[in-house]
N, CA, C and O atoms as a DFTB+ gen file, in Angstrom:
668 C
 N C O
     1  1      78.866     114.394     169.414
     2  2      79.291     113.681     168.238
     3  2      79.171     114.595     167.023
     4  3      78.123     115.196     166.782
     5  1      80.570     114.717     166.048
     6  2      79.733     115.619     165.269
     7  2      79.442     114.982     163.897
     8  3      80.241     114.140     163.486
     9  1      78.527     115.261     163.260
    10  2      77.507     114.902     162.288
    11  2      77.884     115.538     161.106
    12  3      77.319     116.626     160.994
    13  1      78.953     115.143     159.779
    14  2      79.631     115.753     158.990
    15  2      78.577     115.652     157.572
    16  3      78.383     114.468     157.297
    17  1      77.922     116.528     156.700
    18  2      77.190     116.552     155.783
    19  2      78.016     116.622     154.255
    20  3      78.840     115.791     153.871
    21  1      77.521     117.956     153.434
    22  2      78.518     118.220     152.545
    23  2      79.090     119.318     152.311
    24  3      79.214     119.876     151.221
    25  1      79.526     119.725     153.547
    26  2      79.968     120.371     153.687
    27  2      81.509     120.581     153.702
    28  3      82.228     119.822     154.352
    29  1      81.965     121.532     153.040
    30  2      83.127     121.415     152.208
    31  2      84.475     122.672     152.772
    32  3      84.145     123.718     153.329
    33  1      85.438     122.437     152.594
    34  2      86.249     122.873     153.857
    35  2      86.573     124.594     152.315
    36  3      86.563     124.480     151.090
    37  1      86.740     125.548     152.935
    38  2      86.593     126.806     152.174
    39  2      87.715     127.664     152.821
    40  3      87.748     128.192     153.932
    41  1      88.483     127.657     151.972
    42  2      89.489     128.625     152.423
    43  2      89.741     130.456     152.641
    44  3      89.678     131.118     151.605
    45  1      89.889     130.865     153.362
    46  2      89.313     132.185     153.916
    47  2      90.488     133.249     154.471
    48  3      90.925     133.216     155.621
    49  1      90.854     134.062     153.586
    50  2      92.255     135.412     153.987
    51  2      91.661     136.484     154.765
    52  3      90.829     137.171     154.173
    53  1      91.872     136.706     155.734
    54  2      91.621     137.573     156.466
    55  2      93.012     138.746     157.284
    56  3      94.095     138.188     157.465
    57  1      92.926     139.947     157.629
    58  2      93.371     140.829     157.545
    59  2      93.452     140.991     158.871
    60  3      92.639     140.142     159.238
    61  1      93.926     141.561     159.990
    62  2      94.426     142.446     160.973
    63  2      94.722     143.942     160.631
    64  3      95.691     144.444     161.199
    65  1      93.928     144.780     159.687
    66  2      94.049     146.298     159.275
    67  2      94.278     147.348     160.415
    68  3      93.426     147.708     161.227
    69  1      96.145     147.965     160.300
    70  2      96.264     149.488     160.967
    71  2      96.046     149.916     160.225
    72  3      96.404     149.497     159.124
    73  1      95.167     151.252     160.419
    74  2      94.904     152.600     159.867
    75  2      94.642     153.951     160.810
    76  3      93.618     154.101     161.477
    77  1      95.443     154.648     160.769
    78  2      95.829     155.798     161.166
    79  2      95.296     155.193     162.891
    80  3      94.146     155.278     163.322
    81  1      96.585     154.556     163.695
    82  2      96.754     154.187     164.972
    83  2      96.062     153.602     165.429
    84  3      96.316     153.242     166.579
    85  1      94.728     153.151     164.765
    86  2      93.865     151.887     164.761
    87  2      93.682     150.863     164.214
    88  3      94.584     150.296     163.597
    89  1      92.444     150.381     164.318
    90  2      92.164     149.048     163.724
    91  2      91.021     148.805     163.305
    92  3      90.014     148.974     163.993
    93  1      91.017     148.258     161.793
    94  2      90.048     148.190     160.959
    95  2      89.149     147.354     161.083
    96  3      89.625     146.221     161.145
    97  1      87.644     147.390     161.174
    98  2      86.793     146.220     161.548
    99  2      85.233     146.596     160.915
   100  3      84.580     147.633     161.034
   101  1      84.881     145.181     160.117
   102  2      84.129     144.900     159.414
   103  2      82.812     144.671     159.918
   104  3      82.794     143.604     160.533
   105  1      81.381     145.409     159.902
   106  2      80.502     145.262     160.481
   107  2      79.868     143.891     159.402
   108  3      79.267     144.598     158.593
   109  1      79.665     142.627     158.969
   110  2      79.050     142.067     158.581
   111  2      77.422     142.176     158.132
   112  3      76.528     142.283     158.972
   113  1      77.158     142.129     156.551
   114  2      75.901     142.258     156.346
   115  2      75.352     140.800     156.497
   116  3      74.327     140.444     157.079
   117  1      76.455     139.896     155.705
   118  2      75.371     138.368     155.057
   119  2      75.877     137.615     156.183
   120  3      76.800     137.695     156.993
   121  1      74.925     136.868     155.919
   122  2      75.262     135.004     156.461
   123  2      76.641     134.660     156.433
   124  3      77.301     135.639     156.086
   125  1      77.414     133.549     156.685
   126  2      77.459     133.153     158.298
   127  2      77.588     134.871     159.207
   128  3      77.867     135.779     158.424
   129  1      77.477     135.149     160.143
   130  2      77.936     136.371     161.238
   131  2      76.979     137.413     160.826
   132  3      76.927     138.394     161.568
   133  1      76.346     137.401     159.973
   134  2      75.901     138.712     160.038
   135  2      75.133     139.637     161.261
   136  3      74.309     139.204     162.066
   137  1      75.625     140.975     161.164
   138  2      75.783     141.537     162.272
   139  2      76.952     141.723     163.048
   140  3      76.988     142.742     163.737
   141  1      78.002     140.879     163.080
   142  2      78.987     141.156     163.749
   143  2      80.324     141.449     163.451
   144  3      80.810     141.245     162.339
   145  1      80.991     141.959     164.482
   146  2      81.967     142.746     163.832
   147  2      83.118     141.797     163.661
   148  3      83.480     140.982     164.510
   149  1      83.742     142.014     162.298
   150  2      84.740     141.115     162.387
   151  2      86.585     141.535     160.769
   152  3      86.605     142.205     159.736
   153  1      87.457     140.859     161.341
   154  2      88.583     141.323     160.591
   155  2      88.017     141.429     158.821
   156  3      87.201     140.622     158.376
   157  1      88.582     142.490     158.026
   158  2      88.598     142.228     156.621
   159  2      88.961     140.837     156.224
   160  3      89.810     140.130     156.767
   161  1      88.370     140.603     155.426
   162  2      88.483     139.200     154.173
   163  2      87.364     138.776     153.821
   164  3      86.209     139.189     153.933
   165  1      88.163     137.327     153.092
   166  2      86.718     136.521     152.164
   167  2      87.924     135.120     151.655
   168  3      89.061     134.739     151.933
   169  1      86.763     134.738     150.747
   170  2      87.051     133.359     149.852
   171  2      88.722     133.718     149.370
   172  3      89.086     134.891     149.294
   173  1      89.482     132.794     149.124
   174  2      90.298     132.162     148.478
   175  2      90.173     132.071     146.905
   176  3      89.574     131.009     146.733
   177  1      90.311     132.378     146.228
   178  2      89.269     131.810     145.065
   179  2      90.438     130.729     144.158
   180  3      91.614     130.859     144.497
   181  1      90.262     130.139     143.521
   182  2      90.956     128.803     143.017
   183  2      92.023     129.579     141.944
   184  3      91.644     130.251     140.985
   185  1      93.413     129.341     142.311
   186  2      94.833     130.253     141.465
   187  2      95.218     131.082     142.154
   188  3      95.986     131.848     141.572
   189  1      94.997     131.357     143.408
   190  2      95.333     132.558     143.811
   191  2      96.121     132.283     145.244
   192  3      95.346     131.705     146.006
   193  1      97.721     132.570     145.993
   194  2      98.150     132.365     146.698
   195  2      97.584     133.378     147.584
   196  3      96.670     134.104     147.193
   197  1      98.243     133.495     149.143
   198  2      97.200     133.831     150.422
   199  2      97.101     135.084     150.075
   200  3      96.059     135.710     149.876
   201  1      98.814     135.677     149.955
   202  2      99.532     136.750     150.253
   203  2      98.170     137.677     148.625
   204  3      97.547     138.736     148.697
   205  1      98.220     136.885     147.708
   206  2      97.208     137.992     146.600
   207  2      95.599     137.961     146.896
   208  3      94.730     138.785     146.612
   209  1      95.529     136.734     147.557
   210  2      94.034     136.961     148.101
   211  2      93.471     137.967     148.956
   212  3      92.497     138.708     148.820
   213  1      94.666     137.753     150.245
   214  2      94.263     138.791     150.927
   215  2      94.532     140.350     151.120
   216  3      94.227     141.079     152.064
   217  1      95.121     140.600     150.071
   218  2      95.897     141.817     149.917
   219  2      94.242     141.947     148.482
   220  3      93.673     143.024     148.657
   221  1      93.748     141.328     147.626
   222  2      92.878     141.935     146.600
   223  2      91.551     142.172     147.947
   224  3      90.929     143.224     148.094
   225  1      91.348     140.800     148.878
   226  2      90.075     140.939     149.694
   227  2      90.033     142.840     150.166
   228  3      89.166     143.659     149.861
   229  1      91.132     143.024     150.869
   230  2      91.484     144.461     151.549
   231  2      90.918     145.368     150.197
   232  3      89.851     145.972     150.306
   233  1      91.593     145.415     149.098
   234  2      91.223     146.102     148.327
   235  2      89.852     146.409     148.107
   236  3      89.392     147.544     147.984
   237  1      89.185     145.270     148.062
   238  2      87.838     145.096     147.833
   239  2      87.001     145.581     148.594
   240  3      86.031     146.126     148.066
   241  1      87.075     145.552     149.805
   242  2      85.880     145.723     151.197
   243  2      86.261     147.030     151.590
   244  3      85.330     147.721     152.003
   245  1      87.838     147.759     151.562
   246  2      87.607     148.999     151.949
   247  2      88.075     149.773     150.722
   248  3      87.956     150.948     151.067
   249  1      88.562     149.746     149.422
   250  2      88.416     150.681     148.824
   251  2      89.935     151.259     148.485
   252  3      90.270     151.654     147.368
   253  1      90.979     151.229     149.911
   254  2      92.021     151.595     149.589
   255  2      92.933     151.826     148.496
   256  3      93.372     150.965     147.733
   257  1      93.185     153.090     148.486
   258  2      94.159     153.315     147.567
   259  2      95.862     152.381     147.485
   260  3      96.672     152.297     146.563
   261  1      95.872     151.728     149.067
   262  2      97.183     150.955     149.098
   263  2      97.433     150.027     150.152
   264  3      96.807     150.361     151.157
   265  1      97.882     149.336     150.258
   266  2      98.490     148.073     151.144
   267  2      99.774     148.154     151.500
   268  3     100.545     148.350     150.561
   269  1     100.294     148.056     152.679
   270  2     101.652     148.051     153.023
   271  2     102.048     147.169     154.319
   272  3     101.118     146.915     155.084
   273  1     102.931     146.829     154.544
   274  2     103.541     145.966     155.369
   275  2     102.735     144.682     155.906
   276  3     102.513     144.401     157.083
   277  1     102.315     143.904     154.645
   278  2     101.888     142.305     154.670
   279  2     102.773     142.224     155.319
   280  3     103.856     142.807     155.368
   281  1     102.014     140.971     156.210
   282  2     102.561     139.998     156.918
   283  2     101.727     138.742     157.127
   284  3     100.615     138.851     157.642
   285  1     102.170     137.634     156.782
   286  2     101.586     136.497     156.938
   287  2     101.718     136.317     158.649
   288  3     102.780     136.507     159.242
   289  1     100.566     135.955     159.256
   290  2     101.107     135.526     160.643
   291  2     100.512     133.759     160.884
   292  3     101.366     133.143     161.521
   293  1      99.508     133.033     160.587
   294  2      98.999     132.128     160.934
   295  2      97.424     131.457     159.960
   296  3      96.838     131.866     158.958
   297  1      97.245     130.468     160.740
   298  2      96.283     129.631     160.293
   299  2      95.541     129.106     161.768
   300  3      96.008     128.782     162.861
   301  1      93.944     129.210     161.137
   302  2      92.843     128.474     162.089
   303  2      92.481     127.877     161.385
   304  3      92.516     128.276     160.221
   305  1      91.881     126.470     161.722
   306  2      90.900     125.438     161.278
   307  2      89.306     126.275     162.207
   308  3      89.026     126.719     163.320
   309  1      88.825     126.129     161.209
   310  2      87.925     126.776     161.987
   311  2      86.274     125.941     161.902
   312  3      85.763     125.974     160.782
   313  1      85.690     125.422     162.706
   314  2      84.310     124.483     162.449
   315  2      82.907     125.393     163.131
   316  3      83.125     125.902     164.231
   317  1      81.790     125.563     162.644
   318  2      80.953     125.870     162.969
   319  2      79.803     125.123     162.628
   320  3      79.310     124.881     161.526
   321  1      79.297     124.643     164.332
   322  2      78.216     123.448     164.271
   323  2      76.748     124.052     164.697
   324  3      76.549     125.184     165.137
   325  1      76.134     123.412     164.551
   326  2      74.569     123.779     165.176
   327  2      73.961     123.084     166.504
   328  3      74.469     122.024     166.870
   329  1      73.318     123.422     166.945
   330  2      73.283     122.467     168.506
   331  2      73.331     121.314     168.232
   332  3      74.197     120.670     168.824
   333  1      72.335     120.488     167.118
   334  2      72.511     119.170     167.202
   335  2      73.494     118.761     166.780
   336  3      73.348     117.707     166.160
   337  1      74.938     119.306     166.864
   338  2      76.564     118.625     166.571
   339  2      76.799     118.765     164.888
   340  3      77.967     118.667     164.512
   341  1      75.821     118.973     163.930
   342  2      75.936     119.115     162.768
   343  2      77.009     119.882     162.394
   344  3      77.442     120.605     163.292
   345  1      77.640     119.948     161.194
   346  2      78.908     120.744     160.719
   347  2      77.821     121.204     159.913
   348  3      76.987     120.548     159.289
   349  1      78.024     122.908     160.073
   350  2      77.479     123.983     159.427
   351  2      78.552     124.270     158.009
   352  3      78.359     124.200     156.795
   353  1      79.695     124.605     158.822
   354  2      80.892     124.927     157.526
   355  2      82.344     124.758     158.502
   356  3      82.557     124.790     159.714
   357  1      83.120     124.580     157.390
   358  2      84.593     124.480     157.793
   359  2      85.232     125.744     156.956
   360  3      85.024     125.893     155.752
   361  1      85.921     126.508     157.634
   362  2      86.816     127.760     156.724
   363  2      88.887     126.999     157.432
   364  3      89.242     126.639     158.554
   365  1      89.509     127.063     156.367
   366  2      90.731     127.210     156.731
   367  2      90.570     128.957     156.407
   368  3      90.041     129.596     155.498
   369  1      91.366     129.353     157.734
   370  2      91.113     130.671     157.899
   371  2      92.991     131.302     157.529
   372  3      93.873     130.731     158.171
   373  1      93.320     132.164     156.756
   374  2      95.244     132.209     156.817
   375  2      94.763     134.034     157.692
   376  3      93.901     134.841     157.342
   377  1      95.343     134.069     158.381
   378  2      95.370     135.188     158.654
   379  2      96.835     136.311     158.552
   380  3      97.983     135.928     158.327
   381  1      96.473     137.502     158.748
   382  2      97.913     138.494     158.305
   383  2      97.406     139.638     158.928
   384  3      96.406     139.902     159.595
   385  1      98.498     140.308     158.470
   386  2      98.383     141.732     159.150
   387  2      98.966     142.498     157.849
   388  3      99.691     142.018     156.978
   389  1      98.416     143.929     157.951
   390  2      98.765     145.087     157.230
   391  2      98.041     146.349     157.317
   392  3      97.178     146.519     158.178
   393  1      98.286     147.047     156.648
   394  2      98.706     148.359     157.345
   395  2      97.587     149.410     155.885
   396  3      97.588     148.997     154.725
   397  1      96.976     150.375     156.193
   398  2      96.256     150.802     154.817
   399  2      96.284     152.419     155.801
   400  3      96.323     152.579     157.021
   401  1      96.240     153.548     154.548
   402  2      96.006     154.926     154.767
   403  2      94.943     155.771     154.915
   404  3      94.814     156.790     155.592
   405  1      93.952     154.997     153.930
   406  2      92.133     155.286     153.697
   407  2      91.427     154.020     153.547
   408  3      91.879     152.875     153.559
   409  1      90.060     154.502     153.382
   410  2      89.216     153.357     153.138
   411  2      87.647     153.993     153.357
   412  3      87.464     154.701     154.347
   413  1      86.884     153.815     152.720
   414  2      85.615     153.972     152.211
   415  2      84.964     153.503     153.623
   416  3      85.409     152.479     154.140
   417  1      83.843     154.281     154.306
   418  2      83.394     153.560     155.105
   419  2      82.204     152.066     154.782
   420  3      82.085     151.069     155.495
   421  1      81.555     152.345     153.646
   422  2      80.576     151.257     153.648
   423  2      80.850     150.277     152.139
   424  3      81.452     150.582     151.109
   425  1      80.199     149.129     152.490
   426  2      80.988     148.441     151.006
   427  2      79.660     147.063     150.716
   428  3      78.498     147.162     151.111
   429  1      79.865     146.629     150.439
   430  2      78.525     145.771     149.974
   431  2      78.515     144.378     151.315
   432  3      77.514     143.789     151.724
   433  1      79.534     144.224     151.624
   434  2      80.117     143.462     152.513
   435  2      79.737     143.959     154.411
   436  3      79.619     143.255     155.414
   437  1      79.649     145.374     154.214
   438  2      79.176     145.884     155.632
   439  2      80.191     146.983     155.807
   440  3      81.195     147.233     155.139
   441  1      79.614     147.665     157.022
   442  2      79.953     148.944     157.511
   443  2      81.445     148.833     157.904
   444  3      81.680     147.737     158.413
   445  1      82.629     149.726     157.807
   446  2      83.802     149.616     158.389
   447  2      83.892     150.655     159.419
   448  3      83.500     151.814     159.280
   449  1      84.494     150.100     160.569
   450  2      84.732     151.540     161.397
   451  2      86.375     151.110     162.001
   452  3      86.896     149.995     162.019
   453  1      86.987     152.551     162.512
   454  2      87.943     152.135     163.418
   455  2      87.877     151.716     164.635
   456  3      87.030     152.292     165.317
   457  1      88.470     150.922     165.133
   458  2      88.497     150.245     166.836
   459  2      90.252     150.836     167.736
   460  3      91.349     150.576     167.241
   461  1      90.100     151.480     168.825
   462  2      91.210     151.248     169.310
   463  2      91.056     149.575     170.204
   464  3      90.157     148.734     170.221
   465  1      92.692     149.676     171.008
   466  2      92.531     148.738     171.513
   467  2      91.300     148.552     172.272
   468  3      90.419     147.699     172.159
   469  1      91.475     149.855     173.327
   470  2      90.383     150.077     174.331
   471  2      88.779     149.516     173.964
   472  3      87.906     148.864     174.538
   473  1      88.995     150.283     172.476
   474  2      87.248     149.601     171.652
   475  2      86.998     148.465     171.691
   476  3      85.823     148.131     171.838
   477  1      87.942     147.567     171.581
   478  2      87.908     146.364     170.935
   479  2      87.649     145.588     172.699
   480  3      86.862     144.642     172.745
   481  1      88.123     145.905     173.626
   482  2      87.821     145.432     174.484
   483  2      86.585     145.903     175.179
   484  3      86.010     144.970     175.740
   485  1      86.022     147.012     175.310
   486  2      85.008     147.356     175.493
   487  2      83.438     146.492     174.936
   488  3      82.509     146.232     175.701
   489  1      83.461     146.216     173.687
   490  2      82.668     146.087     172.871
   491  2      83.032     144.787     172.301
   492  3      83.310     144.651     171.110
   493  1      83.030     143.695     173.278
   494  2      83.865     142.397     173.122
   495  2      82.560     141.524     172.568
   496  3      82.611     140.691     171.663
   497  1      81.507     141.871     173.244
   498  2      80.171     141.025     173.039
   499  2      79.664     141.225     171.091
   500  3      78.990     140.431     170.435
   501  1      80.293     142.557     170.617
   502  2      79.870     142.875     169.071
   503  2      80.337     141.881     168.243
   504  3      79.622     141.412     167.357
   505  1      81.242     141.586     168.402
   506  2      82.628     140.925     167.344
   507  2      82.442     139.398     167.320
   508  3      81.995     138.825     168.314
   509  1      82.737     138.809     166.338
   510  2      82.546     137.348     166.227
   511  2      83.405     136.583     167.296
   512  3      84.440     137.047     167.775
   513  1      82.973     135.600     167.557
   514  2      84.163     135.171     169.040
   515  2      85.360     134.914     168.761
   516  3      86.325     135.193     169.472
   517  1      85.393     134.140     167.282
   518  2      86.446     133.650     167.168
   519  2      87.645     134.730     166.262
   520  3      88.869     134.609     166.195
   521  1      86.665     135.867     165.586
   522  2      87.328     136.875     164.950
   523  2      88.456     137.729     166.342
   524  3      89.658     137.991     166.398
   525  1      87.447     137.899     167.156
   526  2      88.032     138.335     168.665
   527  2      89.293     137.773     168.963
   528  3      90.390     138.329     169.010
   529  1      88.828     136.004     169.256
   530  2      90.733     135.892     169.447
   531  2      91.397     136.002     168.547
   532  3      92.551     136.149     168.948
   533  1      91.319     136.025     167.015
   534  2      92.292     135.507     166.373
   535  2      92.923     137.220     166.141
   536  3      93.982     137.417     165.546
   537  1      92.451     137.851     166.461
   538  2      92.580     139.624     166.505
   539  2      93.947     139.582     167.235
   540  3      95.024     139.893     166.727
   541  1      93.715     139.093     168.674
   542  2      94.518     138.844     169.952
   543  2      95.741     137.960     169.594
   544  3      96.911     138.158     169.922
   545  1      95.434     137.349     169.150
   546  2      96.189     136.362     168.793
   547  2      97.813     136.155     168.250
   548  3      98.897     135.679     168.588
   549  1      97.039     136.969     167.022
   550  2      97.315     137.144     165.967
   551  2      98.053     138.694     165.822
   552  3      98.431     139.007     164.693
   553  1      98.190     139.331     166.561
   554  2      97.986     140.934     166.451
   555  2     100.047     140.737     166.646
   556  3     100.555     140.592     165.534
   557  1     100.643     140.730     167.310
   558  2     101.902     140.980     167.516
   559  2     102.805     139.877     166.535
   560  3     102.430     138.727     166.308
   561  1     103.974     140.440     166.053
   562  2     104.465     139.417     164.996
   563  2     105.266     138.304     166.236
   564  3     105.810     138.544     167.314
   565  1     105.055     137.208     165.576
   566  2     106.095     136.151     166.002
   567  2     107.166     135.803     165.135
   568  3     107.547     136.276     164.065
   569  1     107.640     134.680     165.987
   570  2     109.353     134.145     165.310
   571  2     108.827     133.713     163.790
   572  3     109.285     134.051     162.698
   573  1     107.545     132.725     164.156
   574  2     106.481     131.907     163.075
   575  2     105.527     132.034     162.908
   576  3     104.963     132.906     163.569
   577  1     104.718     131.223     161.890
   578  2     102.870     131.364     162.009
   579  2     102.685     130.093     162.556
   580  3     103.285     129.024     162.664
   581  1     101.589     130.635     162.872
   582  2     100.968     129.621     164.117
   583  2      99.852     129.293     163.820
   584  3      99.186     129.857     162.952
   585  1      99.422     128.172     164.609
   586  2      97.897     127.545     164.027
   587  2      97.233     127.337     165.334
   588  3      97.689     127.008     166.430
   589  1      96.072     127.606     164.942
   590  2      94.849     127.068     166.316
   591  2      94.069     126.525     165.739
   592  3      94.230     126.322     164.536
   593  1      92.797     126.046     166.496
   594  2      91.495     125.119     165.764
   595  2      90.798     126.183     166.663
   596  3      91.096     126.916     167.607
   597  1      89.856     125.931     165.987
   598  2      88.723     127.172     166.976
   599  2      87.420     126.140     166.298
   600  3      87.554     125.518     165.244
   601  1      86.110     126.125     167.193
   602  2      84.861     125.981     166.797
   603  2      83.667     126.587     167.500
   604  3      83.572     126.743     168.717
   605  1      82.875     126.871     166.695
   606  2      81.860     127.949     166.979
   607  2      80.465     127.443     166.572
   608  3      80.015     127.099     165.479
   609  1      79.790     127.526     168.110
   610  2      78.347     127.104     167.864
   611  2      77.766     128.066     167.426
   612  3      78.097     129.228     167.664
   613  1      76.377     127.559     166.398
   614  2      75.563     128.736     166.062
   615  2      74.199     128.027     166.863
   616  3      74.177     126.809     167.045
   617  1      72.930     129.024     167.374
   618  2      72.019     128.882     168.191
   619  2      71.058     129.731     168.024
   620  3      71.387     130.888     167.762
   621  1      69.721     129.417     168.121
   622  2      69.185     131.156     168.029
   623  2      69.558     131.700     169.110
   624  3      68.745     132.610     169.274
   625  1      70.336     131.714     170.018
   626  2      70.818     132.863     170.472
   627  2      72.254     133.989     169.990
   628  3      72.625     135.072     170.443
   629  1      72.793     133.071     168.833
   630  2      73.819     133.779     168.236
   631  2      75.100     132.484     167.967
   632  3      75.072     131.332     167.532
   633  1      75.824     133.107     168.321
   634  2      77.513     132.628     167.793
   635  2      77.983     132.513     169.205
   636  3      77.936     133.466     169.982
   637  1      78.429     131.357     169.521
   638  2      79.177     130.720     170.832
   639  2      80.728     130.130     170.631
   640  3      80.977     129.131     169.955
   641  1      81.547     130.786     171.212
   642  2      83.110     130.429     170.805
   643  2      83.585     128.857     171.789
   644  3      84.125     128.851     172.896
   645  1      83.260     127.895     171.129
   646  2      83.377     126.135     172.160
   647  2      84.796     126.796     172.469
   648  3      85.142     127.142     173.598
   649  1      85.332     126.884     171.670
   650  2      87.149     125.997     172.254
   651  2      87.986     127.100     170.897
   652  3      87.527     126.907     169.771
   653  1      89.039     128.092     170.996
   654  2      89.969     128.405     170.507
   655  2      91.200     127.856     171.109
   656  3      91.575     128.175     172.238
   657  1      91.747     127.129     170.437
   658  2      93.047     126.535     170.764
   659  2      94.288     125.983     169.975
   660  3      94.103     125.936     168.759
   661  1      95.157     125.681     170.289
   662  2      96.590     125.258     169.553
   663  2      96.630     123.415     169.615
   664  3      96.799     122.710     170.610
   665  1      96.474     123.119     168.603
   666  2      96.199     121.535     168.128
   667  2      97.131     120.441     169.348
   668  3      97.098     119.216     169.230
């Protein structure tokens, strides 16, 4: 059953970053995830459409001198509960893809490194679960954007991916 508090639904731009034949990925310092690896972004902040959010977030976390070939691809509802069914937080998540030349390795936000594909599958257990699929997901352009719901237990044993799926 889940147990809804005041917790307030937070909108969240996140990135799919090529850079030089890889892929850009965010080691997390703070709360929620910290520790794990996961796509560039952040908050929404109130006036600001996806496409400038997440194109300033990129700016922000790695430093880049430039942004090129946005692409909007999709949306997750995304819920993260605690064992006893509680709602921790809700993020509407917009996700995209684009493309950057440089980037600073460390930023207040956490460590950046490159991933090939190979990395990214290797090192599947590092990465947030749900950052993981929406990587997959999300990674090749479609006709449209697409939406999933994803929810993610938190535990002291970490971050548990319940259910990524299409509504």
């Amino acid at each position: 059953m889940l147990v809804i508090g005041l917790t307030k639904i937070v909108p969240i731009a996140i990135t799919i970053l090529e850079c030089q034949g890889q892929y850009l990925f965010l080691r997390r310092r703070n709360p929620p995830y910290e520790g794990l690896w996961s796509m560039v972004g952040g908050k929404v902040v109130p006036g600001e459409h996806i496409r400038q959010a997440a194109i300033r977030e990129v700016h922000e976390e790695t430093r880049t001198t430039s942004v090129s070939d946005y692409e909007y691809r999709g949306l997750v509802t995304e819920r993260l509960m605690n064992p006893n069914g509680a709602l921790l937080a809700h993020f509407l998540i917009f996700v995209s893809h684009a493309s950057i030349s440089n980037f600073e390795k460390s930023h207040r936000e956490g460590d950046l490194e490159l991933f090939s594909m190979k990395d990214v599958a290797s090192r599947k257990s590092e990465f947030l679960p749900s950052d993981y699929e929406m990587f997959h997901r999300f990674l090749e352009t479609d006709t449209q954007p697409r939406v999933f719901e994803a929810e993610l237990l938190r535990s002291n044993k970490g971050y548990h991916l319940v259910y990524f799926r299409e509504p």
